[in-house]
Every structure is written in C-alpha cells, then in structure tokens.
C-alpha positions in Angstrom: -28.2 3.8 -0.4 -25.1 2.9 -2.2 -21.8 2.3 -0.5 -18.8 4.5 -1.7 -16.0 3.2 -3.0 -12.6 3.9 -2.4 -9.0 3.4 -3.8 -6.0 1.8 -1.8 -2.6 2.4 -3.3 0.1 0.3 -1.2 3.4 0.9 -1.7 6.0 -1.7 0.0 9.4 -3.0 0.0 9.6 -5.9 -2.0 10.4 -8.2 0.5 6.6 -7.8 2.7 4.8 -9.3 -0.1 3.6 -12.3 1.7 2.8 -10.0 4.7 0.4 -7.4 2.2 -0.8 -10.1 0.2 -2.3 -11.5 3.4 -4.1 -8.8 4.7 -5.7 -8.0 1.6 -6.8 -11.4 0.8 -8.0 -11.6 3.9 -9.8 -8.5 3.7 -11.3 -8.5 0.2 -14.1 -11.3 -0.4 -13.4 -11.4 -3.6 -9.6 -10.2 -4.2 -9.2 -8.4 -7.0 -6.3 -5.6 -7.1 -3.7 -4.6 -9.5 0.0 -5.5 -8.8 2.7 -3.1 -10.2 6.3 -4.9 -9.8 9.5 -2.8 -9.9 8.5 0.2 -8.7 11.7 2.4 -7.8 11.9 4.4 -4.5 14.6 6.4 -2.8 14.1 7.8 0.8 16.0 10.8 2.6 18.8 9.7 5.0 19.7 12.0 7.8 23.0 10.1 7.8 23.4 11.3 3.9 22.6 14.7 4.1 26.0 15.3 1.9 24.2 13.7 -1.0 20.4 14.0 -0.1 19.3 10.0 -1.3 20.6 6.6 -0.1 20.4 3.8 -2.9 17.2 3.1 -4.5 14.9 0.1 -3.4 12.9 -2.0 -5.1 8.9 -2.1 -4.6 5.8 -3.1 -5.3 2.8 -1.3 -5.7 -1.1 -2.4 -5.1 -4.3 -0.2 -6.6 -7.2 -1.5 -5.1 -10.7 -0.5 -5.5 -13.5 -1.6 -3.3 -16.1 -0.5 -1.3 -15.6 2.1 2.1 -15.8 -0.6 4.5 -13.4 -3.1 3.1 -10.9 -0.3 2.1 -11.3 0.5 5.9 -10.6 -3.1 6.8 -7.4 -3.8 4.8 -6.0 0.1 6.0 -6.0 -1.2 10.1 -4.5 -4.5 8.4 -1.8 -2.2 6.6 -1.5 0.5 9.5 -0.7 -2.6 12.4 2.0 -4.2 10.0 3.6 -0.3 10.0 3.7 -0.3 13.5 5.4 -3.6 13.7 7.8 -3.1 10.7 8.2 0.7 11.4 9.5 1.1 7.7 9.3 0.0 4.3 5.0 0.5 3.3 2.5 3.5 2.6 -0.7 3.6 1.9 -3.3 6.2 0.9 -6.4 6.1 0.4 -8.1 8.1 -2.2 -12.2 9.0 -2.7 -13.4 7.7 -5.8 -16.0 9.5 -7.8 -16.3 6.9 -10.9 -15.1 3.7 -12.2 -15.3 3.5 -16.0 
C-alpha cells in the first residue's frame, strides 16, 4: 500500500529561519521544499483596534511535499517551537490528491 502524501505550508517571521530550517532538515531525509522570501503579513492588534492592522512584517514561506509520516514529524517539530516562541509561525497542512 502506498503512503499518502501531504503538503506543509510554513509561514514564519523572518527572523526563525535557522530555527525552521532545522526542523525540517532534520525531519526530511532528503530535504527538498520550496522557499518563498518576502512574504508580507499584517496581524490584528487589540491595542489598535482604531485602525484594525499594526505594521506589516516580513516572512518567509515553506511548501513542502512529502509523505504522511514525515509531514507528521516536521508538524510536532513546528507545533513545539510555537509553544516556545508563542508568536510569529503557522503551519497547515493540506491532503494531497496528485503531484504533476
């Protein structure tokens, strides 16, 4: 029986790189991901609820494709560094029915 595969899409502030980069290195026998630089985000403020957005911050996005288990492996990596940073990365991960 085949494994399924999954997609990973990280997005993180800037300044975790090393941290991400670790985990899925360390997670991926053979890394191989797609690294989207200068990706824009803005986050709601309760503080700024007069003007809805504090100032944009710069991230970085991952795609990763792999199979179930390793997906599963580099997600605990990703939720644990959440927990300890408490801001600053998502991640989802997404079913995926083909890859072309």
């Amino acid at each position: 029986m085949r494994t399924r595969m999954q997609t990973l899409f990280v997005i993180y502030d800037e300044g975790m790189e090393a941290d991400i980069t670790a985990i899925i290195e360390q997670g991926m026998v053979v890394p191989r991901y797609t690294r989207i630089d200068n990706v824009i985000g803005a986050r709601m403020a309760e503080r700024e609820a007069a003007t809805g957005y504090v100032a944009d911050r710069r991230n970085r996005m991952i795609v990763a494709v792999a199979e179930e288990p390793v997906i599963a492996q580099i997600a605990k990596g990703m939720r644990a560094l959440r927990r300890r940073r408490k801001h600053g990365l998502r991640a989802f991960v997404v079913g995926l029915k083909e890859v072309i």
